[in-house]
C-alpha positions as CSV (number, residue, x, y, z in Angstrom):
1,X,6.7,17.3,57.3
2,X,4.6,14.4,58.4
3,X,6.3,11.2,59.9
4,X,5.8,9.4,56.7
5,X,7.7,11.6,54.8
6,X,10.4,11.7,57.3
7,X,14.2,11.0,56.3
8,X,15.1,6.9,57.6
9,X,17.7,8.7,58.9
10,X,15.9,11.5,61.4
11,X,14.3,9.6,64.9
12,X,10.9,9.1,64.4
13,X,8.1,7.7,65.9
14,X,6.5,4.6,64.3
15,X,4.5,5.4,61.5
16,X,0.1,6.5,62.7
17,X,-2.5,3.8,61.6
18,X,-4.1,4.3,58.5
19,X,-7.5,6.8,59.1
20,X,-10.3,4.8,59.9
21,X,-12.5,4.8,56.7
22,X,-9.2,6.1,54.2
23,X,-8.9,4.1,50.9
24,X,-5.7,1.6,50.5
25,X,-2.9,3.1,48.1
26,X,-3.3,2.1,44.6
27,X,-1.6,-0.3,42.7
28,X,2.1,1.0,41.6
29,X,1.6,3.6,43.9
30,X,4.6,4.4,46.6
31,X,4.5,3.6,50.0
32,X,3.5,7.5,51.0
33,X,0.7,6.8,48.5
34,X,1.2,10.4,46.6
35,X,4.2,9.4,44.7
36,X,4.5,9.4,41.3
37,X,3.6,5.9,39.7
38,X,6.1,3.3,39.1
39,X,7.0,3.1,35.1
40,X,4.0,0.7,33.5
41,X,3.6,-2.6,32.9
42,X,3.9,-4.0,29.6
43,X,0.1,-2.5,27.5
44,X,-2.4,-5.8,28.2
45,X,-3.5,-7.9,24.7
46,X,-6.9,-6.3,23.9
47,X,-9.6,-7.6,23.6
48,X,-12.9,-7.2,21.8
49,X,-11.4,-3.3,20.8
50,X,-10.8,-2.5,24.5
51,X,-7.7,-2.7,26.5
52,X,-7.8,-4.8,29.2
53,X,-7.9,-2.1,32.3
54,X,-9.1,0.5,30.4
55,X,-7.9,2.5,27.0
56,X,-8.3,2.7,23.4
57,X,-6.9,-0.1,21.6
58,X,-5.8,0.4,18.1
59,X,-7.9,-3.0,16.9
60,X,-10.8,-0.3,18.1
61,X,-9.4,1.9,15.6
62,X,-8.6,-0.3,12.6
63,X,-12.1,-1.6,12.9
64,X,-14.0,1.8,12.8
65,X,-11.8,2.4,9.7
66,X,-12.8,-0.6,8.1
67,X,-16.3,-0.5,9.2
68,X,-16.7,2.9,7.4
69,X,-14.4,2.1,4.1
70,X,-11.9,4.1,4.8
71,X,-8.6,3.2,3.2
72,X,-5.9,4.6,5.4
73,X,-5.3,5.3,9.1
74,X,-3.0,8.2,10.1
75,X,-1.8,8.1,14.1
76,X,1.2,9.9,15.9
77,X,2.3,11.7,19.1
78,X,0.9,14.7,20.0
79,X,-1.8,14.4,17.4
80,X,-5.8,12.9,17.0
81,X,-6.1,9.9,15.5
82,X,-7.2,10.8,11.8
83,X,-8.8,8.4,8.4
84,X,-8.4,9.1,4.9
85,X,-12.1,8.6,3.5
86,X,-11.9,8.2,-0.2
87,X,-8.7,10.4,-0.9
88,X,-9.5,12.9,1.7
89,X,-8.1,13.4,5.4
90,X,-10.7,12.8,8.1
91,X,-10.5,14.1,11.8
92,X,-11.7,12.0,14.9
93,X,-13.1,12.8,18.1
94,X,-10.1,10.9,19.9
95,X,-7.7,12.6,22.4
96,X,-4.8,13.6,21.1
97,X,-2.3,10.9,21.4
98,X,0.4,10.5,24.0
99,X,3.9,8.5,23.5
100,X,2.7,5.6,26.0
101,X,-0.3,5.4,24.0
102,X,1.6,5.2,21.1
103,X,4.1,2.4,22.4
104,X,1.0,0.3,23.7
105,X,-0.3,0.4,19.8
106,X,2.7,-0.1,18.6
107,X,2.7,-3.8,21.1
108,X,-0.7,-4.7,19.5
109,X,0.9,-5.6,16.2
110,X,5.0,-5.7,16.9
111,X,7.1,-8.2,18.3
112,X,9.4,-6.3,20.9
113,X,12.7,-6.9,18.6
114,X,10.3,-4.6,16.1
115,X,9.9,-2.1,18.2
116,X,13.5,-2.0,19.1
117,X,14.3,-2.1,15.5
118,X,12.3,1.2,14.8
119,X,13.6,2.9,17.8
120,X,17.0,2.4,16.4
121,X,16.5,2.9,13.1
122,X,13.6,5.4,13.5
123,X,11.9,3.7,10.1
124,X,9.7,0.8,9.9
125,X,8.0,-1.0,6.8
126,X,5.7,-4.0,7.7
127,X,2.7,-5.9,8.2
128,X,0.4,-6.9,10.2
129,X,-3.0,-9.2,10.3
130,X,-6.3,-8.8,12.0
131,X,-9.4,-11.1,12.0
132,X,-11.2,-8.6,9.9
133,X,-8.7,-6.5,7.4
134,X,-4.7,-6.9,6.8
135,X,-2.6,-3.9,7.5
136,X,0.5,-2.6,5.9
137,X,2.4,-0.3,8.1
138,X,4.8,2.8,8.0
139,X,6.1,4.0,11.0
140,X,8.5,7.0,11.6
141,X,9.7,9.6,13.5
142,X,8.6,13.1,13.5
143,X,9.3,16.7,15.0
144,X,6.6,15.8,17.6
145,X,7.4,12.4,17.5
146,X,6.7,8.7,16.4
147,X,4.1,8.5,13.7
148,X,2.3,5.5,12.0
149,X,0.5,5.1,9.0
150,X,-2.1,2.0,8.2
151,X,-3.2,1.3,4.9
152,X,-6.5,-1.5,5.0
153,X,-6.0,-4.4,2.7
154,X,-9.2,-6.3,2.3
155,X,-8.9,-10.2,3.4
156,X,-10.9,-11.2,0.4
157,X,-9.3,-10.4,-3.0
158,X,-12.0,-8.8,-4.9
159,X,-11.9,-9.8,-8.9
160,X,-11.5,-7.9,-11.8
161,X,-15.3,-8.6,-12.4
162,X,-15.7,-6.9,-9.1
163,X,-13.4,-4.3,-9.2
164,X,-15.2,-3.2,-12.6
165,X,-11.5,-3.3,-14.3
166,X,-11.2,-3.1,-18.2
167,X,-11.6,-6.7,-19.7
168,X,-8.5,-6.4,-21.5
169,X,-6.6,-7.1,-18.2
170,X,-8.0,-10.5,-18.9
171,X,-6.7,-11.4,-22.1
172,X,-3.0,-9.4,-20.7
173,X,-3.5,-12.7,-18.0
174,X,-3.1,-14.9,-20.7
175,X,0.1,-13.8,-21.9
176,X,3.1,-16.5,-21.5
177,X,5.9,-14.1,-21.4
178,X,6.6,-10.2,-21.2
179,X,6.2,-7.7,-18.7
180,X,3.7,-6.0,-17.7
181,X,3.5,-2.6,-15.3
182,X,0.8,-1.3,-13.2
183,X,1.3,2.3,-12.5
184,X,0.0,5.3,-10.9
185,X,0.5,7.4,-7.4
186,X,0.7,6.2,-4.2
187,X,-2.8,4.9,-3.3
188,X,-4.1,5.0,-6.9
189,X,-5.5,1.1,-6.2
190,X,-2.4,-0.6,-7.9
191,X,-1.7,-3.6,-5.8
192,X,-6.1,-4.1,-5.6
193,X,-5.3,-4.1,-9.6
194,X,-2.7,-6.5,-9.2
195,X,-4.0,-8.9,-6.9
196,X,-7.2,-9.3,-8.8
197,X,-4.9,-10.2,-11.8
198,X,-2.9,-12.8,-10.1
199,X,-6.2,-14.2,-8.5
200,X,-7.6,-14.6,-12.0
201,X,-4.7,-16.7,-13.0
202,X,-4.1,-18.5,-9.8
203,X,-7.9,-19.5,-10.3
204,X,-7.7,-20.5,-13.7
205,X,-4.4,-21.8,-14.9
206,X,-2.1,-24.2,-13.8
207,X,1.0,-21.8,-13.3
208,X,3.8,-21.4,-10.4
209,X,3.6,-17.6,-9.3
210,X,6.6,-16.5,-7.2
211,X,5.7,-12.7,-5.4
212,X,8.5,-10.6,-3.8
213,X,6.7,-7.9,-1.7
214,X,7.4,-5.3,0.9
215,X,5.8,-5.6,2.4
216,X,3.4,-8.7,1.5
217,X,-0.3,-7.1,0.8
218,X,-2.4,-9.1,-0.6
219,X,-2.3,-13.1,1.0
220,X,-3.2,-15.5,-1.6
221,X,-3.7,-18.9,-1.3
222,X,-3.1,-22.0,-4.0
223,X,-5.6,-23.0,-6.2
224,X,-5.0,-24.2,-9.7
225,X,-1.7,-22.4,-9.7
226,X,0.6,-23.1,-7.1
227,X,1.7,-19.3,-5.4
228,X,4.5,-18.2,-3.4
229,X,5.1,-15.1,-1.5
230,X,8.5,-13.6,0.0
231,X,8.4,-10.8,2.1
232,X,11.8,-8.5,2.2
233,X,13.1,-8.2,5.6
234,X,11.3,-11.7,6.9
235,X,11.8,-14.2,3.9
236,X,15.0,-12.8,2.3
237,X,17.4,-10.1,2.9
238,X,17.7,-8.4,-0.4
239,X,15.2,-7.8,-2.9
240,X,17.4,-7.9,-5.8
241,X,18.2,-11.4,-4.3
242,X,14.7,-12.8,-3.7
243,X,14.8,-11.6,-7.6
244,X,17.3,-13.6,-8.8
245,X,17.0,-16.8,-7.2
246,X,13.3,-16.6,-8.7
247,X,14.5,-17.0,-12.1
248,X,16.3,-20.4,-10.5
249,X,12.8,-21.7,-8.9
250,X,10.4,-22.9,-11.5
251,X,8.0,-19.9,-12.0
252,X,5.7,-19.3,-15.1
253,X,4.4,-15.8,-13.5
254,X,7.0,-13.0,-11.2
255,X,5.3,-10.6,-9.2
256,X,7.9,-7.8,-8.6
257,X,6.1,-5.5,-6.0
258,X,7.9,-2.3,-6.8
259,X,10.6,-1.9,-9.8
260,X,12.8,0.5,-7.7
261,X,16.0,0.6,-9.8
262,X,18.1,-0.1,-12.7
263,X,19.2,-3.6,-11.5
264,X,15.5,-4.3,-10.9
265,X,14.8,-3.6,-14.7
266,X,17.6,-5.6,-15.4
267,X,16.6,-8.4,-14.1
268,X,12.9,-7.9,-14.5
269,X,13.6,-7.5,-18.9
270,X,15.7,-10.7,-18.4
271,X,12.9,-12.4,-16.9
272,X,10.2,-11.4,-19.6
273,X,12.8,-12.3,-22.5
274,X,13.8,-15.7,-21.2
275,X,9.7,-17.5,-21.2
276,X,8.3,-15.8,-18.2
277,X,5.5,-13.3,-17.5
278,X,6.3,-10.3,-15.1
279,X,4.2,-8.1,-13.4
280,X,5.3,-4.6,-11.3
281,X,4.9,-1.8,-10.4
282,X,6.2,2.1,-11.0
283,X,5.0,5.3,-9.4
284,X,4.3,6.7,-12.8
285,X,1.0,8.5,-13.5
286,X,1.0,7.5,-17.7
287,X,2.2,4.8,-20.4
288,X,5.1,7.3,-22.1
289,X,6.0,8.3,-18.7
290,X,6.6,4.9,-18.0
291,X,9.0,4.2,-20.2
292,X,10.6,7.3,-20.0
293,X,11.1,6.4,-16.5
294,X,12.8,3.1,-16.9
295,X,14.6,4.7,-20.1
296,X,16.2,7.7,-17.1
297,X,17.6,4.9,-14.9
298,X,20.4,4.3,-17.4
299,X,23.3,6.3,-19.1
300,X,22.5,8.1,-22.4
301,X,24.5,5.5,-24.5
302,X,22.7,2.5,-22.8
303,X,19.3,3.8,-23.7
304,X,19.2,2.6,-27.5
305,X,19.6,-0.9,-26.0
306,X,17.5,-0.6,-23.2
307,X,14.7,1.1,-25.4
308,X,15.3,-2.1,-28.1
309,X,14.8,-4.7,-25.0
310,X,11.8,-2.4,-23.8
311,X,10.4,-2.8,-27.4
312,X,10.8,-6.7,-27.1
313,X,9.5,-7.7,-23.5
314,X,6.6,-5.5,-22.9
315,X,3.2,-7.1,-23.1
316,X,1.0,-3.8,-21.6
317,X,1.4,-0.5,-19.3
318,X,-1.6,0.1,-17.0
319,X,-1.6,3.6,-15.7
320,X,-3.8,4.2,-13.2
321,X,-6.0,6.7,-10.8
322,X,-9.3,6.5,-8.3
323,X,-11.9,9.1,-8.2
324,X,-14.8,9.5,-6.2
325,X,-18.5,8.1,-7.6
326,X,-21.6,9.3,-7.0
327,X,-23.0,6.6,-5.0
328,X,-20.0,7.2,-2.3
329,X,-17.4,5.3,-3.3
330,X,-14.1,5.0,-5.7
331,X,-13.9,3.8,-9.2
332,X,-10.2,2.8,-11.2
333,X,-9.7,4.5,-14.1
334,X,-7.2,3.6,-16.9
335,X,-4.5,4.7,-19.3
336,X,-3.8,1.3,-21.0
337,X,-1.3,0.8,-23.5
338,X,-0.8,-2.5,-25.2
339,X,2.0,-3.2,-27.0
340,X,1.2,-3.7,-31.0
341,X,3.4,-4.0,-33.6
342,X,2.9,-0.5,-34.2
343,X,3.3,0.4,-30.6
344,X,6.6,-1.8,-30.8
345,X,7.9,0.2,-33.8
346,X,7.3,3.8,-32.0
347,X,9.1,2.8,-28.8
348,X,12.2,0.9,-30.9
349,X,12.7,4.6,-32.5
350,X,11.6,6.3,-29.6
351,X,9.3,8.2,-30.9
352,X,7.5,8.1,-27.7
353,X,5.4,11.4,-28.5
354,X,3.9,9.3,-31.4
355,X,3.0,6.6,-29.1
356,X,0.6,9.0,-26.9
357,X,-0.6,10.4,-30.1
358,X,-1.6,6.7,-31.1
359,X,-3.9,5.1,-27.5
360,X,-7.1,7.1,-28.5
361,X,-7.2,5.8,-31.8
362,X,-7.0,1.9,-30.7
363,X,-9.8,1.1,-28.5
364,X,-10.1,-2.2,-30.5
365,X,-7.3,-3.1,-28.8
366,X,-8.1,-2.5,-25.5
367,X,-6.3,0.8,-25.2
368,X,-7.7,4.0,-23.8
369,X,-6.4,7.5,-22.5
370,X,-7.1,8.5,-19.1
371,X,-9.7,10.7,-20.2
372,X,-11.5,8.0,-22.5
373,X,-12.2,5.9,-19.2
374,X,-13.3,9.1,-17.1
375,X,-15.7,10.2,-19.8
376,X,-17.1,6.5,-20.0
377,X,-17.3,6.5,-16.1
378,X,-19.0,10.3,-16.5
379,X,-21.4,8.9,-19.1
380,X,-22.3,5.4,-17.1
381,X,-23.6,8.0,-14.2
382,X,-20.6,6.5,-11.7
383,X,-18.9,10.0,-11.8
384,X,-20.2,14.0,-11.9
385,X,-18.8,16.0,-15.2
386,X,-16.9,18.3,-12.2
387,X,-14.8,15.1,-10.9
388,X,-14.3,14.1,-14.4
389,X,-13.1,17.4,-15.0
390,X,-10.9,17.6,-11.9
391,X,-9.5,14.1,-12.4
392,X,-8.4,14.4,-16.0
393,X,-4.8,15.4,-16.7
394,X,-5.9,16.9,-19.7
395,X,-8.6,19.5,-18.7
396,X,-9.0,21.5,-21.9
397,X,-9.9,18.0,-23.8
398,X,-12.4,16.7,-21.4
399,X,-14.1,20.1,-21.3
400,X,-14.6,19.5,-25.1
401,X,-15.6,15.6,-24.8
402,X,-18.3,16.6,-21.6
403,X,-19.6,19.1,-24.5
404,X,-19.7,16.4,-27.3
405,X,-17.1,18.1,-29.2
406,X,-15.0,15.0,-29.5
């Protein structure tokens, strides 16, 4: 045992000179200078993608994900950092991630009250902004440990025009009143959908347009419409809440970012019959489904009512999906119902089966199928005949449109 190691309480002689030439203890370090560290200081701000003293920041991160196009960033304990490149997962050449790396991530974009919050909770939905991309977040825990999930939403609102959406989406702008539902699976391009709908009105008419998000994606600013956006959690407590008091604030347009129950429908067929025009959003993958869906959230006896109201305040149903193109990207394609009188008729009888039967036959309308739009992105050169193929949710039929035998 050396004198420095020595118990205060055993005699010992004052403690040698340092060696002539011997490095001074680092910083944190103990006295003996081969302790173990003291607990770390609170993870610098970064800055220009690397931590100050060393480390990789998650800014870094995000901004290789966006630099490449890649829609989602996947990062947790005990695993490398991954990205999910146009529907596929991605490895990195990271190091696998450690729960102080974590925690200093988790300070780049969270208040400390956050981070408390999802300690406690072990959920969190949120948000978060970078000079380059906005960045909803999901974090959780897991058998390894805390995990986070970052989906990239573009600072600039890209228009239907640009997105290459159906031009009846348009003319479903235009609508005073009804409801209208984007649909599809999680990350099937929905909110991008959405957005570039409500840009096109907030550019072109004079409207008041009242969102309720969470969290908030898209961030839109006033033009000729005047636009507000409420976040759940930060700018009211309860959704259904945010929902109701909308009805009491003026709007001409209600953006509902997820219809999530029966109260939500509720309030969301109220607001369509009573002069307004809603938009939101189901994770449903086609038009019948749809309305089967909201149909399920209620009793068997309430359904002939519900089904009547349905029949009443629905403008359109805009099932949707993303495959990959050929020049390395994603393209939207469509299942689009509008409803016509004879649409209108089916769904009042529920004869939903006849509805399905109907969308191929009225492209005049705007409508399509799902495999209509892949076979038109197929025969534009955007897509190969095997992704149409895998895509479609009706294989047997696109096999016999790729042969031209519909």
């Amino acid at each position: 045992m050396t004198d420095s190691q020595r118990p205060s309480s055993m005699p010992s002689a004052p403690p040698p000179p340092p060696k002539r030439g011997a490095p001074p203890p680092p910083p944190g370090m103990g006295r003996a200078g081969g302790s173990r560290p003291a607990a770390p200081p609170p993870m610098p701000k970064s800055a220009g993608g690397v931590r100050v003293g060393g480390g990789l920041t998650l800014e870094r991160i995000v901004r290789e994900a966006f630099d490449k196009g890649f829609s989602d960033v996947h990062l947790g304990v005990g695993e490398v950092p991954r990205f999910r490149n146009r529907g596929e997962i991605e490895t990195t050449d990271y190091p696998v991630t450690d729960e102080a790396l974590f925690y200093g991530w988790l300070a780049e974009v969270l208040k400390p009250d956050q981070i408390q919050d999802f300690k406690q909770r072990m959920d969190f939905d949120g948000a978060a902004h970078f000079d380059f991309t906005r960045v909803r977040i999901n974090i959780f825990n897991t058998l390894r440990g805390p995990s986070m999930v970052m989906r990239l939403i573009p600072v600039k609102i890209l228009t239907i025009d640009q997105l290459s959406l159906p031009m009846v989406l348009k003319d479903i702008c235009h609508y005073h009143k009804g409801l209208v539902l984007v649909t599809g699976p999680t990350g099937s391009g929905k909110s991008t959908s959405l957005a570039a709908m409500i840009d096109y009105i907030n550019t072109d008419m004079p409207k008041n347009i009242i969102t309720i998000e969470d969290p908030v994606e898209f961030v839109h600013t006033s033009r000729t419409s005047l636009i507000k956006q409420r976040e759940v959690g930060i700018h009211t407590i309860e959704f259904k809440n945010a929902l109701k008091a909308s009805l009491r604030e003026d709007p001409d347009v209600i953006l509902i970012g997820e219809i999530r129950d029966r109260e939500t429908v509720d309030i969301a067929l109220k607001a369509a019959q009573t002069g307004h025009l809603v938009f939101g959003t189901l994770h449903t993958n086609s038009a019948v489904k749809t309305v089967e869906r909201i149909l399920g959230m209620y009793e068997p006896e309430q359904q002939s009512a519900v089904r009547i109201s349905i029949a009443e305040s629905l403008v359109a149903v805009v099932a949707q999906g993303l495959c990959r193109t050929t020049d390395g990207k994603r393209a939207a394609f469509h299942e689009i119902m509008i409803n016509t009188d004879a649409i209108k008729d089916y769904i009042q009888r529920g004869q939903l089966d006849e509805v399905e039967a109907l969308l191929p036959k009225c492209t005049f309308d705007g409508m399509s199928t799902m495999n209509q739009s892949l076979y038109s992105l197929y025969e534009s050169g955007r897509i190969t005949e095997e992704t149409a193929l895998e895509m479609s949710p009706r294989q047997n039929e696109m096999a016999q449109m790729l042969r031209g035998r519909i």
